[in-house]
Each structure stands twice: as C-alpha cells, then as structure tokens.
C-alpha positions in Angstrom: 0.0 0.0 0.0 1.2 3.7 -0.8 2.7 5.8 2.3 1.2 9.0 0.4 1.1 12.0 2.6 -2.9 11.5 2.6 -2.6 8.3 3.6 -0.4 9.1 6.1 -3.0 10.9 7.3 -5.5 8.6 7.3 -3.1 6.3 9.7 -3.6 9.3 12.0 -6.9 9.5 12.2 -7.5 5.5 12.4 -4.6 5.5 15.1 -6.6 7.9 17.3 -9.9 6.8 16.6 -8.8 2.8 17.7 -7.0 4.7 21.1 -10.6 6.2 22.0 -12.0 2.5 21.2 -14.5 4.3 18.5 -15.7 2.2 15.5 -14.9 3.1 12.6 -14.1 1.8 8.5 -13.2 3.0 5.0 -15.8 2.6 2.6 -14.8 0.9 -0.6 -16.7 2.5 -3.5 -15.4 0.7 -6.4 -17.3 2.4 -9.0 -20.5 1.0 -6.7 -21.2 3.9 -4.4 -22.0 7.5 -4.1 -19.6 9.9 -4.6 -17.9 12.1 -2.2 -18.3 9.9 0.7 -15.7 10.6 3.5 -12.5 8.6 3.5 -14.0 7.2 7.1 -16.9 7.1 8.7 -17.2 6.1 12.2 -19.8 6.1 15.4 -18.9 7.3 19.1 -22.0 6.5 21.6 -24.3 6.8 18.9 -23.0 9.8 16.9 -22.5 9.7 13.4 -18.8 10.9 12.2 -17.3 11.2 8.8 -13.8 12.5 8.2 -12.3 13.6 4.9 -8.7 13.0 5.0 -6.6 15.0 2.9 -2.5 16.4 2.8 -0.8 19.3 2.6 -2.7 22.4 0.6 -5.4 19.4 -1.1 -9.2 21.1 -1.3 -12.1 19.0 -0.8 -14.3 18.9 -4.2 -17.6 20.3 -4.5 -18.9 16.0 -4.6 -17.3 16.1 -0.9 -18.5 19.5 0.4 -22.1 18.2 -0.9 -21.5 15.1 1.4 -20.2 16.2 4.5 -22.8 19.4 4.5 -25.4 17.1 4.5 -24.3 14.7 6.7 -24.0 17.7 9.2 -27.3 18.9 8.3 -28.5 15.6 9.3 -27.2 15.7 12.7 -23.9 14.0 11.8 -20.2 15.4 12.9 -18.2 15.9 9.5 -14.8 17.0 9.9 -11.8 17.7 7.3 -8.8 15.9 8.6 -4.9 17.0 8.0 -1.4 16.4 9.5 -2.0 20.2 11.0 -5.1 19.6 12.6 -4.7 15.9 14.0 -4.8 17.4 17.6 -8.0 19.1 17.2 -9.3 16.4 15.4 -8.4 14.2 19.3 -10.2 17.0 21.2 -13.5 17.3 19.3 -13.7 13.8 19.4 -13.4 13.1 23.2 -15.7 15.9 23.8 -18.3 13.7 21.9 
C-alpha cells in the first residue's frame, strides 16, 4: 500500500480513533457507491462521524463539500482531517 502523505494521514486518524476505542471503517466504492463519501466514517456512543482526509494544501471537491454538509445537516459530525489539525481532530472527538 502507498505511504502518500494522505494516507499518512489517514493512519492518523484511524490511530486515534482505535486509542478512543471508537468504531470506525473506509468505505470501498469501487465504482458501486456514491460519490464524495468521506474517507471514514465512524460512530462514538451513537453519533455519526465522517472524516475527509486529505494532505498538505489538497481542497475537498464540491462532490465532498455536498457530502459532508449534509451529513452535518443531518445531525452527523463531519470533519476535514490534515497532519495540522490531528490534535484538534483528538479533542473534538473526546468531547463527543
């Protein structure tokens, strides 16, 4: 498997989310799903969470944006992760 950057980051995010004991997977689309789902999507005590993982200066695309506003909208927690914001990522996720 590639060590990208993003997927770098997406060891991160798995890493901290297995420490809190939170459940979590990566969808595989395949051509079969919608698009702009979040990299992972986990629960925490009954709360939805989707993060989009992404690396250095990468922009989520308007498929994503579309995705993670709704799943907001619909009571969900969305959340863009990055190696910058890893930390806050942690905190807003034991505040849940």
């Amino acid at each position: 498997m590639a060590t990208t950057p993003e997927f770098k980051v997406k060891l991160s995010v798995k890493k901290i989310l297995d420490g809190l004991g939170i459940y979590h997977f990566s969808p595989f689309m395949a051509g079969m799903g919608r698009a702009g789902v979040p990299d992972i999507i986990a629960c925490h005590k009954g709360r939805f969470i989707a993060i989009e993982c992404k690396a250095g200066n990468g922009k989520t695309t308007a498929l994503q944006d579309r995705e993670l506003n709704a799943i907001t909208d619909a009571g969900g927690y969305a959340f863009v992760a990055r190696e910058t914001n890893i930390k806050e990522l942690r905190e807003a996720l034991e505040c849940l």
